[in-house]
Backbone and ligand atoms as CSV (ligand in chain L), in Angstrom:
chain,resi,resn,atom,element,x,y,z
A,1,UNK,N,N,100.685,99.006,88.347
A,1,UNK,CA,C,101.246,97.858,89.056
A,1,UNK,C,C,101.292,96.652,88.122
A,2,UNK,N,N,102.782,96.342,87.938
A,2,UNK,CA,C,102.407,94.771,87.147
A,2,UNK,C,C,101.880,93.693,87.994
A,3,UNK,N,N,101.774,92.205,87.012
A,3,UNK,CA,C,101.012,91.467,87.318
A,3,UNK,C,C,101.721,90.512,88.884
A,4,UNK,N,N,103.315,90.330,88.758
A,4,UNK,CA,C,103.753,90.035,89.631
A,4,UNK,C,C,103.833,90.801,91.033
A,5,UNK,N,N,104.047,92.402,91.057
A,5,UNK,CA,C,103.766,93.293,91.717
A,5,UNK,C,C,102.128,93.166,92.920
A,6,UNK,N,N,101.393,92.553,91.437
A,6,UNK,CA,C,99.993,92.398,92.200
A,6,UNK,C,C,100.047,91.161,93.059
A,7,UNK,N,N,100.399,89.911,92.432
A,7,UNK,CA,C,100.304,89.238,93.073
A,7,UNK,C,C,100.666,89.051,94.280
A,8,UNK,N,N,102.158,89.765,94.628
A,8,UNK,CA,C,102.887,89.783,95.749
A,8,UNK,C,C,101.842,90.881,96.756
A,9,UNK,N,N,101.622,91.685,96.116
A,9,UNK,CA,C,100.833,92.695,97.422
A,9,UNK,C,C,99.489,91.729,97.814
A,10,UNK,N,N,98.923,91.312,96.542
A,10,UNK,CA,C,97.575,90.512,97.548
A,10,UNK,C,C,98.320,89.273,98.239
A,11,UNK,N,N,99.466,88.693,98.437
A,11,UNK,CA,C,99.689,87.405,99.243
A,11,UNK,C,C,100.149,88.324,100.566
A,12,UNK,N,N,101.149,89.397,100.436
A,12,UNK,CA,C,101.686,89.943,101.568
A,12,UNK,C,C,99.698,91.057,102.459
A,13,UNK,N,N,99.196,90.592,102.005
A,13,UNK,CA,C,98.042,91.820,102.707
A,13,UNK,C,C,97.023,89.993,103.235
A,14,UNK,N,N,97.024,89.181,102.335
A,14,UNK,CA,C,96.580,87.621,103.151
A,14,UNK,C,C,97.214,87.815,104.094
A,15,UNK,N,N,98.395,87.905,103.975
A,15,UNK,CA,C,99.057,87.392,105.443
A,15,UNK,C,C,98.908,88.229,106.531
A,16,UNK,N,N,98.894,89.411,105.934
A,16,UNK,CA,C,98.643,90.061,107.064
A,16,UNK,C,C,97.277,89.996,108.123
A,17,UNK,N,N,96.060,89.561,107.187
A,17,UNK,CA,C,95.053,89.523,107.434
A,17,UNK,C,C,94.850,87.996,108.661
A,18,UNK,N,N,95.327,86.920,108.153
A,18,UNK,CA,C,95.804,86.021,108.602
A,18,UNK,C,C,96.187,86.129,109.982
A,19,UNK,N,N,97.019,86.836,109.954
A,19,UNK,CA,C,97.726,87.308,111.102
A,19,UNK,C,C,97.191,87.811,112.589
A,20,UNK,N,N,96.123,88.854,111.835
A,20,UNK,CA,C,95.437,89.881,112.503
A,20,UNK,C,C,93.921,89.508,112.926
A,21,UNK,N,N,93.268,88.851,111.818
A,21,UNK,CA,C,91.902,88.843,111.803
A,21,UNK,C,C,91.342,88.162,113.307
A,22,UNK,N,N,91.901,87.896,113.847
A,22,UNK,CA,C,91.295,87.398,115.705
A,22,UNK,C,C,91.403,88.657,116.219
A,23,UNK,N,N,92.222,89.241,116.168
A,23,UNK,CA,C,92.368,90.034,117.220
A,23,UNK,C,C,90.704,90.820,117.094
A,24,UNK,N,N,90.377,91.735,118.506
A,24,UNK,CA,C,89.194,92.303,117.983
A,24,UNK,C,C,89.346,94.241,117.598
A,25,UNK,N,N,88.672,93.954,116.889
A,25,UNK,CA,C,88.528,95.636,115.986
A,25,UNK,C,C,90.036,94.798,115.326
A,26,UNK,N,N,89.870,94.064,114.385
A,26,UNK,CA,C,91.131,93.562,113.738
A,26,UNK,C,C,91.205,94.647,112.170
A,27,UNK,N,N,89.583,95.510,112.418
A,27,UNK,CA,C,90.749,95.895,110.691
A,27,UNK,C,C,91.278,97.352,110.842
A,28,UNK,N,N,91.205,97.918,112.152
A,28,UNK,CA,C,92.296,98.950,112.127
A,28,UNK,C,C,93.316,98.342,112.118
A,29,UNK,N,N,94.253,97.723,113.197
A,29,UNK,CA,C,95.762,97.001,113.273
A,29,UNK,C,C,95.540,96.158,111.395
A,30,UNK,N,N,94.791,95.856,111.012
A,30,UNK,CA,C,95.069,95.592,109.583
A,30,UNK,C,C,95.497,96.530,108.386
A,31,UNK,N,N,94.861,97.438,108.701
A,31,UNK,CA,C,95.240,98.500,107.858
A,31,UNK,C,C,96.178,99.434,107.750
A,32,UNK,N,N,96.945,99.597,109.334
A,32,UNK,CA,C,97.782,100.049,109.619
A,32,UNK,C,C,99.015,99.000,109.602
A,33,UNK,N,N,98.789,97.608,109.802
A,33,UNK,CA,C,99.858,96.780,108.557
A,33,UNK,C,C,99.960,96.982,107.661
A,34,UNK,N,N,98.891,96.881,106.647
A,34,UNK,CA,C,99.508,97.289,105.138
A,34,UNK,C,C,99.867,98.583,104.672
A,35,UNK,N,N,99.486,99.450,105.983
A,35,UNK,CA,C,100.603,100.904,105.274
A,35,UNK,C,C,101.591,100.565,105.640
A,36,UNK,N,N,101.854,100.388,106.795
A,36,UNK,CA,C,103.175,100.072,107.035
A,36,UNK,C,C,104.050,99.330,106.076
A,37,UNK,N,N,103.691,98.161,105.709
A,37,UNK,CA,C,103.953,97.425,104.392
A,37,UNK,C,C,104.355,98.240,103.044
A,38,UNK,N,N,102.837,99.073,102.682
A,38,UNK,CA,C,102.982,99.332,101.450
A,38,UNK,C,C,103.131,100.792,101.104
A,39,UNK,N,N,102.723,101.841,101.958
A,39,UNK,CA,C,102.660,102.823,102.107
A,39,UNK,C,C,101.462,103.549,101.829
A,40,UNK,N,N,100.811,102.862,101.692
A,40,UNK,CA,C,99.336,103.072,101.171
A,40,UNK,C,C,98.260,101.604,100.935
A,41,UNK,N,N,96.929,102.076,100.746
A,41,UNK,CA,C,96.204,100.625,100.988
A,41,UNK,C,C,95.497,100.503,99.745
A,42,UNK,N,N,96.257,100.467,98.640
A,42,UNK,CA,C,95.541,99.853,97.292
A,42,UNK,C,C,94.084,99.224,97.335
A,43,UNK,N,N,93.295,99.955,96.097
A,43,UNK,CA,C,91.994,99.687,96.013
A,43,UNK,C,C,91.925,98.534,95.444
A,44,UNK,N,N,92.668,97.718,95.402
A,44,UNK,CA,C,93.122,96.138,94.793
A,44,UNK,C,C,92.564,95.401,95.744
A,45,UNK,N,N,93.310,95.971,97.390
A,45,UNK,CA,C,93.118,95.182,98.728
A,45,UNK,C,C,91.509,95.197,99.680
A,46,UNK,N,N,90.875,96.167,98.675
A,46,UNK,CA,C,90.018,96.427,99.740
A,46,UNK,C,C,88.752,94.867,99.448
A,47,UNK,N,N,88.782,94.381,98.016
A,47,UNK,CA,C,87.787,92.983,98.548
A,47,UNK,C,C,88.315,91.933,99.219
A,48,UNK,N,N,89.810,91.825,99.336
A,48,UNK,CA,C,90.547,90.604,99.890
A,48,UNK,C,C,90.324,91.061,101.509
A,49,UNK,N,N,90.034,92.484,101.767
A,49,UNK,CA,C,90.456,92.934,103.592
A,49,UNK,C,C,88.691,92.539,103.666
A,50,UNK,N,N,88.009,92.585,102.863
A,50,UNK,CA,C,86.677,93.134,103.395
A,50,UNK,C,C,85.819,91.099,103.463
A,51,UNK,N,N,87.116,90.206,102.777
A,51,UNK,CA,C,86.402,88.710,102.670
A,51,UNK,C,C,86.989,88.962,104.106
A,52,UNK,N,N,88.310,88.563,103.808
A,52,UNK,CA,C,89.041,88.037,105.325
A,52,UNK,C,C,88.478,88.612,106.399
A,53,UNK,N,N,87.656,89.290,106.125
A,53,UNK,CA,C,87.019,90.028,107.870
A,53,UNK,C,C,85.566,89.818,107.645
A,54,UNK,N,N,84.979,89.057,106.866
A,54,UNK,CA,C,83.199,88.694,106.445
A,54,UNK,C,C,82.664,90.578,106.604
A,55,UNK,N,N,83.128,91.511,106.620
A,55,UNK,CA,C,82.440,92.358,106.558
A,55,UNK,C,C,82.231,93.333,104.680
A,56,UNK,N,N,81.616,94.191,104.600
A,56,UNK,CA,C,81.179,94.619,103.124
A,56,UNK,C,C,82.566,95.530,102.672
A,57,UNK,N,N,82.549,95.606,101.206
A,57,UNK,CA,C,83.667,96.683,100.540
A,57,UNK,C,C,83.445,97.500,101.443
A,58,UNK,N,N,81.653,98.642,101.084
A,58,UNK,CA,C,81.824,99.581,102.096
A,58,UNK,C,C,81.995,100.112,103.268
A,59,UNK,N,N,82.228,98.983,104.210
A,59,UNK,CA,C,83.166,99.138,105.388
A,59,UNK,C,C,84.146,99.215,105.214
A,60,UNK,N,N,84.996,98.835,104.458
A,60,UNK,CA,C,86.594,99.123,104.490
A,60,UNK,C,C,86.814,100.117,103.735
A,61,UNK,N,N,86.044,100.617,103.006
A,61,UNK,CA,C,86.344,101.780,102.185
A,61,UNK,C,C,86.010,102.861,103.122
A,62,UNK,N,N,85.130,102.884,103.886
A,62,UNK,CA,C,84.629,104.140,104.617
A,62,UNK,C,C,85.548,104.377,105.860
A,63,UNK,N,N,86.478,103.499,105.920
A,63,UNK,CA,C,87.202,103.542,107.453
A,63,UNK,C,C,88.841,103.865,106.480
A,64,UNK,N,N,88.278,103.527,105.717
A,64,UNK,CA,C,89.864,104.207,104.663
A,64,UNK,C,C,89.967,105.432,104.625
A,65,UNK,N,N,88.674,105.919,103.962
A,65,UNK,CA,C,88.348,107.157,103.509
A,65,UNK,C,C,88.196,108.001,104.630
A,66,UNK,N,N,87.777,107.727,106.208
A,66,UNK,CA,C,87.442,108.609,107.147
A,66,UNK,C,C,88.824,109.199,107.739
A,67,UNK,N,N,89.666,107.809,107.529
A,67,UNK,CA,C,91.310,108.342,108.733
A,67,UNK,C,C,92.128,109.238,107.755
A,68,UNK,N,N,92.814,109.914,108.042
A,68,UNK,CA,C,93.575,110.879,106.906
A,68,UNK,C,C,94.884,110.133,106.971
A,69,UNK,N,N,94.957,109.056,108.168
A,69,UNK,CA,C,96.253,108.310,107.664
A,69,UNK,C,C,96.041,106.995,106.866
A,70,UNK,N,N,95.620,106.933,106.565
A,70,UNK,CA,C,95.159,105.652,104.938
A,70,UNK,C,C,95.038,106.691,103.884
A,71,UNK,N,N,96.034,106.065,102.841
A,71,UNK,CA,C,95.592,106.597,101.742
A,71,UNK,C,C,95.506,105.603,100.735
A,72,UNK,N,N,94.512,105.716,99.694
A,72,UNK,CA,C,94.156,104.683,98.586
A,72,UNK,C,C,95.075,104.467,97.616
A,73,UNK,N,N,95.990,105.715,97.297
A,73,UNK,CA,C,97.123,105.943,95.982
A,73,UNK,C,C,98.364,105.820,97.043
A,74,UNK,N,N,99.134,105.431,96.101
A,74,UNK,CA,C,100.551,105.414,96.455
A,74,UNK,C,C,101.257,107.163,96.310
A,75,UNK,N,N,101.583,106.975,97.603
A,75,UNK,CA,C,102.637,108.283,98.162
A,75,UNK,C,C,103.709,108.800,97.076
A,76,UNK,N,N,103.883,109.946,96.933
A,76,UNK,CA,C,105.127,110.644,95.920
A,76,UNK,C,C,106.476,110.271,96.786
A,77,UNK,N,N,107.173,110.574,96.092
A,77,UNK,CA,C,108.723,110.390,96.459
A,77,UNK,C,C,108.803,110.842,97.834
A,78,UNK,N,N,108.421,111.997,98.234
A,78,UNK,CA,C,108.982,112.781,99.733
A,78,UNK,C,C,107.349,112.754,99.887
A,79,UNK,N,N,106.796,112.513,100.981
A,79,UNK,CA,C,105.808,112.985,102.104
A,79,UNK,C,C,106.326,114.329,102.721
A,80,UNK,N,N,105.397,115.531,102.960
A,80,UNK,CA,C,105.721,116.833,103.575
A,80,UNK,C,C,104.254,116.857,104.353
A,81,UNK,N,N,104.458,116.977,105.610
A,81,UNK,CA,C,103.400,117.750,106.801
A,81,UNK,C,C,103.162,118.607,106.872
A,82,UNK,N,N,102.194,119.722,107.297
A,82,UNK,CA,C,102.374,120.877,107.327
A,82,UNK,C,C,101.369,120.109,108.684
A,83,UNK,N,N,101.976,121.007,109.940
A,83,UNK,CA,C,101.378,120.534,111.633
A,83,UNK,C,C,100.163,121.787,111.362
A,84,UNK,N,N,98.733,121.472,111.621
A,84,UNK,CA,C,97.785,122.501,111.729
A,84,UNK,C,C,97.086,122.647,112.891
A,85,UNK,N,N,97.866,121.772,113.987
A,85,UNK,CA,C,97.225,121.825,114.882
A,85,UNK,C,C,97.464,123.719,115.695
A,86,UNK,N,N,96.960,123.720,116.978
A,86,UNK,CA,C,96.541,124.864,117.737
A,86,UNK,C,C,97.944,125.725,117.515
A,87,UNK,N,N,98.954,125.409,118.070
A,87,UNK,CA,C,99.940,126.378,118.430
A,87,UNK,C,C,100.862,126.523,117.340
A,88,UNK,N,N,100.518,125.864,116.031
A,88,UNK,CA,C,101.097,126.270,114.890
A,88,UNK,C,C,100.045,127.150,113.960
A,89,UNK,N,N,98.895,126.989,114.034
A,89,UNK,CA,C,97.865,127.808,114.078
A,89,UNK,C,C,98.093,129.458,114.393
A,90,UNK,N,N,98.614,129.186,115.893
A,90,UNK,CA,C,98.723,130.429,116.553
A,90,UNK,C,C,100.126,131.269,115.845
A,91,UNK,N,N,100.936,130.257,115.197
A,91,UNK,CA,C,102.364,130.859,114.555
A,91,UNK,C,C,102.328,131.030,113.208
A,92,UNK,N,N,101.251,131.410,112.280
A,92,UNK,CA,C,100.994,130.864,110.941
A,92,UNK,C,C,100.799,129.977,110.249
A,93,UNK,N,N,100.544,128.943,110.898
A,93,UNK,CA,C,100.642,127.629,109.792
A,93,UNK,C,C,99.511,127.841,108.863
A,94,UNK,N,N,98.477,128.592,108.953
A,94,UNK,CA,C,97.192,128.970,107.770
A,94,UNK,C,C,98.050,129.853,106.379
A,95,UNK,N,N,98.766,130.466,107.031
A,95,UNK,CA,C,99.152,131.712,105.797
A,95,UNK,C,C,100.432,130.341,104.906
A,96,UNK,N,N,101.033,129.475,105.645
A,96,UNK,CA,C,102.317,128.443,105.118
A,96,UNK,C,C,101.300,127.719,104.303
A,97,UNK,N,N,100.459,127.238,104.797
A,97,UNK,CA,C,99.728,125.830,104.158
A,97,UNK,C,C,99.401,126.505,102.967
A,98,UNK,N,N,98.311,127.776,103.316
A,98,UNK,CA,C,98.202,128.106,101.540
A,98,UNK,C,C,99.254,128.278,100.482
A,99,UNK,N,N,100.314,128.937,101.239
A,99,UNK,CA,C,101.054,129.017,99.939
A,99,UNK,C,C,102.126,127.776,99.692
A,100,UNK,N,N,102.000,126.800,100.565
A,100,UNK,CA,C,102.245,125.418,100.345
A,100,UNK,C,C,101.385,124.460,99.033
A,101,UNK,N,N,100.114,124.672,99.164
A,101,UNK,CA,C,99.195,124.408,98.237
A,101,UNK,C,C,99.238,125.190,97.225
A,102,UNK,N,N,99.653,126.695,97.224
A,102,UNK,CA,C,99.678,127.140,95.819
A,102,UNK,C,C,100.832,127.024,94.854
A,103,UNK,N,N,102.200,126.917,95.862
A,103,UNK,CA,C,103.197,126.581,95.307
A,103,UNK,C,C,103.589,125.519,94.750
A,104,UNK,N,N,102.623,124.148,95.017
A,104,UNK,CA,C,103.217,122.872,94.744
A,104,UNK,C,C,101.492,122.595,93.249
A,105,UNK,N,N,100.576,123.348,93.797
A,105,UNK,CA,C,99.539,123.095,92.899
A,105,UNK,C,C,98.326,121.725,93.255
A,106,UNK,N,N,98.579,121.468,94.757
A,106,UNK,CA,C,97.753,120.519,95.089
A,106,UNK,C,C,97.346,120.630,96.504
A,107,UNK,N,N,95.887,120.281,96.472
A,107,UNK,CA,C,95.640,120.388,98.311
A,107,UNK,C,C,95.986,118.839,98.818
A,108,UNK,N,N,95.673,119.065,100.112
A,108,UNK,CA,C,96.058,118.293,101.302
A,108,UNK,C,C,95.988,116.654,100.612
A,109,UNK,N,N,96.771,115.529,100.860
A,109,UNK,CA,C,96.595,114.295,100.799
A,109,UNK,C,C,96.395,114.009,98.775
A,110,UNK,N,N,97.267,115.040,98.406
A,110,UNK,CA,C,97.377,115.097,97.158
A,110,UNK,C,C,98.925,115.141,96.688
A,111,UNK,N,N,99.343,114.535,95.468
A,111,UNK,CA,C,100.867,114.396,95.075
A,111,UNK,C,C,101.005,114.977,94.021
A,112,UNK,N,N,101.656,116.000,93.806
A,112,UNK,CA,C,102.433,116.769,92.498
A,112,UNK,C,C,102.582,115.209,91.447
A,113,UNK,N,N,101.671,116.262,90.180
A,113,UNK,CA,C,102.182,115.475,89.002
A,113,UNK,C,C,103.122,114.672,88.420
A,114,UNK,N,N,104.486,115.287,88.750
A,114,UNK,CA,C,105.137,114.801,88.947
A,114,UNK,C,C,105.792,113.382,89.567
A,115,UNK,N,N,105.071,113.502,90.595
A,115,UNK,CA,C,104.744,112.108,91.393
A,115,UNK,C,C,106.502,112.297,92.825
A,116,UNK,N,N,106.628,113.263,92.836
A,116,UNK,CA,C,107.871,114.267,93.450
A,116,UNK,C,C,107.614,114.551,94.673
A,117,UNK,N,N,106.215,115.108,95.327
A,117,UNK,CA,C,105.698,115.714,96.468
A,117,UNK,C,C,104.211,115.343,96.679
A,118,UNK,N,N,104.084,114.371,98.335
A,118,UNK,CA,C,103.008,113.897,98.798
A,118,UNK,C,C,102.525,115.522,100.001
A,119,UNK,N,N,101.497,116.096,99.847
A,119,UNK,CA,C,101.326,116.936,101.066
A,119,UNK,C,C,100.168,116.219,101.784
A,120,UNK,N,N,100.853,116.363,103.537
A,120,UNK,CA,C,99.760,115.715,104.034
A,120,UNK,C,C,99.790,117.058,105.121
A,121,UNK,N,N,98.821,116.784,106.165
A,121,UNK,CA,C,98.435,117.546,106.925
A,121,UNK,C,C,98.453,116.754,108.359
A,122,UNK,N,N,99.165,117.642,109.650
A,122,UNK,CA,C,99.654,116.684,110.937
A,122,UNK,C,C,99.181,117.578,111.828
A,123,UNK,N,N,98.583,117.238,112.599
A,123,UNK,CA,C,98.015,117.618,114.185
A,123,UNK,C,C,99.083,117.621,115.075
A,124,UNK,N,N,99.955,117.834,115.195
A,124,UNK,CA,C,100.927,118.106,116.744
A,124,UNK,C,C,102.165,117.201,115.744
A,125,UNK,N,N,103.293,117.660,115.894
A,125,UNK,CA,C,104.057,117.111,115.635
A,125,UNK,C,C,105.647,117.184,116.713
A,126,UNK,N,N,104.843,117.788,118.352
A,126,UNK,CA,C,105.298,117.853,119.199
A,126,UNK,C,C,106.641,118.950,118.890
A,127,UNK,N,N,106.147,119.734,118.303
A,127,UNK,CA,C,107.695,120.780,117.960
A,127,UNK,C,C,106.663,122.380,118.280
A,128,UNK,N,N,105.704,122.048,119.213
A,128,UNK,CA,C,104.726,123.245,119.321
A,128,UNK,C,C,105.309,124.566,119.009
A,129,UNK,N,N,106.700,124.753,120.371
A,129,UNK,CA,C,107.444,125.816,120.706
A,129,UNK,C,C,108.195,126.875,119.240
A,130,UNK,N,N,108.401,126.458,118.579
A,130,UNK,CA,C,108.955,126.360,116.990
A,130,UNK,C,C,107.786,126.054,115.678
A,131,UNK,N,N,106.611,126.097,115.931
A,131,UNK,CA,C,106.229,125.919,114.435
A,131,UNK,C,C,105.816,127.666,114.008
A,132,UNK,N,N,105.242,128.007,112.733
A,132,UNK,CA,C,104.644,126.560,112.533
A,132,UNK,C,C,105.544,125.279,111.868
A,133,UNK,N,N,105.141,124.478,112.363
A,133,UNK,CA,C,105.948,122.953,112.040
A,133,UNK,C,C,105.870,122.436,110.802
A,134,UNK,N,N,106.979,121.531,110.278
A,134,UNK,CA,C,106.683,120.515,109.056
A,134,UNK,C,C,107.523,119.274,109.398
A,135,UNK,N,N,107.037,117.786,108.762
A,135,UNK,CA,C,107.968,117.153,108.292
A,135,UNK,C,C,107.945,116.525,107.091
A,136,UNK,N,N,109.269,116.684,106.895
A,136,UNK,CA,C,109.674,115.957,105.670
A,136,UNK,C,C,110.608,114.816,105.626
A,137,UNK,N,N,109.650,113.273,105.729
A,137,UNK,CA,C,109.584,112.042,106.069
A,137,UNK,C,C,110.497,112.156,107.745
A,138,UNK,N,N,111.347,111.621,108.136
A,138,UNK,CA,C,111.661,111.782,109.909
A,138,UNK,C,C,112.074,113.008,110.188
A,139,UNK,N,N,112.199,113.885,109.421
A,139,UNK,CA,C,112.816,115.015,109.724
A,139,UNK,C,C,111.930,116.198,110.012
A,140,UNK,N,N,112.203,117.271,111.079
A,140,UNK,CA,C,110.770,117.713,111.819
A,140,UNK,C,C,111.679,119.033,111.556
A,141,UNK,N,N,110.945,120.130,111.173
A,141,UNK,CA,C,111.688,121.911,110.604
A,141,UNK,C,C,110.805,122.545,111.396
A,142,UNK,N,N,111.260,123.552,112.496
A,142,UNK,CA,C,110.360,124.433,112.969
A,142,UNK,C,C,110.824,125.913,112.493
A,143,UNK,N,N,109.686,126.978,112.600
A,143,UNK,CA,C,109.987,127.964,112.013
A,143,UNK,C,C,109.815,128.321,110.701
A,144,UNK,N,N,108.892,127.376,110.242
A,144,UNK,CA,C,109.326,127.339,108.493
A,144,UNK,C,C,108.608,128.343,107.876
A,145,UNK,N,N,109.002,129.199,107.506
A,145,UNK,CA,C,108.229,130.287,106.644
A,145,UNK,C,C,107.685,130.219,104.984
A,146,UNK,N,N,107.144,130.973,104.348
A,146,UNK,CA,C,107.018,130.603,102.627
A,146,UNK,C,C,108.445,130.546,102.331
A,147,UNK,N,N,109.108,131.313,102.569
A,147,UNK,CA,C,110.536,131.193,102.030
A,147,UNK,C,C,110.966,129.853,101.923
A,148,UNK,N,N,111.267,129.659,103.594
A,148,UNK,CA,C,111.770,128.403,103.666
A,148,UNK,C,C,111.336,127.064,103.293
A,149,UNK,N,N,110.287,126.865,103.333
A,149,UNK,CA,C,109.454,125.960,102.607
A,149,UNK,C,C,109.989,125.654,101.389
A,150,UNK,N,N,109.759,126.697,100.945
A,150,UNK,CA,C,110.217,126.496,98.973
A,150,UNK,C,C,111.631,126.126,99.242
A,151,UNK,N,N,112.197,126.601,100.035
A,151,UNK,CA,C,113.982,126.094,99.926
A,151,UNK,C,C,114.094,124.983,100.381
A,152,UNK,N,N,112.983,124.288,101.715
A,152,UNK,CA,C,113.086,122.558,101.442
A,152,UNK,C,C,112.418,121.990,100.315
A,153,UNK,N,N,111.315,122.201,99.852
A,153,UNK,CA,C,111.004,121.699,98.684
A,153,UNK,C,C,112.499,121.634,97.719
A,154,UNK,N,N,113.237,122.903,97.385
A,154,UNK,CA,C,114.062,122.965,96.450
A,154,UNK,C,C,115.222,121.892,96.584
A,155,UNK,N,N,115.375,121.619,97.892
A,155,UNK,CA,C,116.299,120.970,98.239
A,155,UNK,C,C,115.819,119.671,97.933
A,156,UNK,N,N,114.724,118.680,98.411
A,156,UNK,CA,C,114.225,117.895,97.771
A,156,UNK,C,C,114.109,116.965,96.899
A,157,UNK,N,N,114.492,118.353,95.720
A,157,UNK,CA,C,113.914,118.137,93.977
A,157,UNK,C,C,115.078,118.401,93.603
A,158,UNK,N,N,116.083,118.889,94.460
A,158,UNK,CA,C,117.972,119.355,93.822
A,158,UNK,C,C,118.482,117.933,93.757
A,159,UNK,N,N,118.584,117.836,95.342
A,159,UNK,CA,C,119.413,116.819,95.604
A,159,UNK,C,C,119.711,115.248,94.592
A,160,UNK,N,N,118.410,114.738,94.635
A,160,UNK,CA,C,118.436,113.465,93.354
A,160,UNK,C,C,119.072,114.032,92.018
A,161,UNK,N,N,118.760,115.147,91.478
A,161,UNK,CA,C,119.518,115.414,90.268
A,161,UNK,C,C,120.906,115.676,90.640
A,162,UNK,N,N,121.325,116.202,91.422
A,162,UNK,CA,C,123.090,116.236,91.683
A,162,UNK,C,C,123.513,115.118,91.807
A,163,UNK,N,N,123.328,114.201,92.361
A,163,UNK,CA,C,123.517,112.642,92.610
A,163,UNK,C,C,123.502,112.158,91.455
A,164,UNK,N,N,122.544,111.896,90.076
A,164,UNK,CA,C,122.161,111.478,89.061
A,164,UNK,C,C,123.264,111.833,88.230
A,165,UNK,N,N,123.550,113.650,88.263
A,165,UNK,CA,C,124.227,113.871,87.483
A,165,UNK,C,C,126.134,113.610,87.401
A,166,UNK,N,N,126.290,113.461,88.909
A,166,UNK,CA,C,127.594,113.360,89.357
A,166,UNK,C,C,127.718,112.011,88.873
A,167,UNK,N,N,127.031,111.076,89.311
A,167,UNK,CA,C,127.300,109.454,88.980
A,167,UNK,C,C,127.480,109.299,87.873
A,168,UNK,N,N,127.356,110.304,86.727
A,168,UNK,CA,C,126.961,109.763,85.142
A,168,UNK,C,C,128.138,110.634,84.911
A,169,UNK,N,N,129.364,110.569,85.616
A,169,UNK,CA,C,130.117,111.549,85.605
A,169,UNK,C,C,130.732,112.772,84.703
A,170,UNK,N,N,129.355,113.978,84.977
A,170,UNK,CA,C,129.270,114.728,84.386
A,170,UNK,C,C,129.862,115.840,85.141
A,171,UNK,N,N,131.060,116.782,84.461
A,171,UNK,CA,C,131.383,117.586,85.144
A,171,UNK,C,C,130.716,118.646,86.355
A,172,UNK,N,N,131.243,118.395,87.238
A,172,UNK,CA,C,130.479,119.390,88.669
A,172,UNK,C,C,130.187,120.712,88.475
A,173,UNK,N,N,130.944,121.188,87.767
A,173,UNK,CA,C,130.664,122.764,87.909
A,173,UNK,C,C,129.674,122.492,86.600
A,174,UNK,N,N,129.056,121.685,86.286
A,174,UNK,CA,C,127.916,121.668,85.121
A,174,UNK,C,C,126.320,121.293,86.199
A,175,UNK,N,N,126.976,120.588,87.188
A,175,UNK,CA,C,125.642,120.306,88.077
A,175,UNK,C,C,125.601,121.366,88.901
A,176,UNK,N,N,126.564,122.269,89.663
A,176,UNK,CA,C,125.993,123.023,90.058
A,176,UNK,C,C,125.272,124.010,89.837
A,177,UNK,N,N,125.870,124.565,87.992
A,177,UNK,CA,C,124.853,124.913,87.447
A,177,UNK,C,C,123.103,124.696,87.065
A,178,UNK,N,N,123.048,123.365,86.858
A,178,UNK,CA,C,122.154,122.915,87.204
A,178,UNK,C,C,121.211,123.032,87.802
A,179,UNK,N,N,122.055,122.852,89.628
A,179,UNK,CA,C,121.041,122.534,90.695
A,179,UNK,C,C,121.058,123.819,90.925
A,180,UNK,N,N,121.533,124.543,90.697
A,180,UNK,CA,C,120.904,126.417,91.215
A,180,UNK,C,C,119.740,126.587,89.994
A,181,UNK,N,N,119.768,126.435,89.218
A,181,UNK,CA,C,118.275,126.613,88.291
A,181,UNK,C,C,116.991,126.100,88.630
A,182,UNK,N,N,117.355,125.493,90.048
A,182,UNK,CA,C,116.043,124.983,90.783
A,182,UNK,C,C,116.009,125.549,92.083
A,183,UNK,N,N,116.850,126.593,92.079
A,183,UNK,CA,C,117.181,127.212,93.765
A,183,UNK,C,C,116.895,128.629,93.811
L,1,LIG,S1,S,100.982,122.330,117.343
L,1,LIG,FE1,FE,102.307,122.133,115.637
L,1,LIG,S2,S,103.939,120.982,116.448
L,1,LIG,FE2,FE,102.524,121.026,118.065
């Protein structure tokens, strides 16, 4: 993060604090501002959240660290769910998730090297009838098998390079070559 970058996130997370700090139990609705904000709650923010509320770092770190929706690092390009709750459970979602994790090379609330793929893990994603479930950012896939998985991932990681490559107007039948070498 540069220095202007910083500055702007600690004035926009004041304000938020500002904002919020009456209300009571003010540093959940706080924290769930600055994801909302930032997409994540930088370990930058946690002495500015922990003055503005007179309480210690390790309170705000431990209420970070407990919810699986706060995360400390900034999110990869695409966020992917895998729903583990009961009735995706009951449809495979154990046998998807592993080979979700083996295929991408990272467990749960972890981002490909790359910095390409966030995997998180979702309790009900209300698509019971159809999972096991995923989403990938608003978009909700039921049915998704290892196969299919890898073919949204592929799609994913295609799409920006066809775009990239078309704009730099490089012949098409050179990108579609391309984007099938990732398909
Ligand atoms: S249990 Fe997975 S969508 Fe409801």
């Amino acid at each position: 993060m540069d220095k202007t970058t910083a500055i702007d996130v600690q004035h926009k997370v004041r304000q938020i604090i500002a904002g919020l700090k009456h209300k009571p139990g003010a540093l959940m609705p706080i924290l769930h501002a600055i994801k909302d904000e930032l997409g994540y709650i930088p370990d930058s923010t946690v002495p500015t959240i922990a003055e503005g509320l007179q309480i210690t770092r390790a309170e705000v770190h431990g209420v970070i660290s407990f919810y699986h929706d706060f995360r400390a690092t900034a999110p990869g390009k695409h966020v992917v769910h895998i729903c583990r709750a009961e009735a995706c459970q009951a449809r495979g979602c154990r046998t998807l998730e592993h080979h979700a994790q083996q295929t991408l090379g990272v467990d749960y609330h972890q981002t490909t090297p790359d910095g390409d793929i966030t995997l998180e893990a979702a309790y009900c994603l209300g698509n019971c009838a159809t999972g096991p479930s995923v989403r990938v950012g608003d978009d909700i896939y039921g049915r998704v098998t290892p196969a299919r998985f890898d073919a949204l991932i592929d799609q994913l990681q295609t799409v920006p390079l066809f775009i990239r490559t078309a704009s730099a107007g490089v012949d098409r039948g050179a990108d579609r070559e391309e984007g099938s070498a990732h398909g």
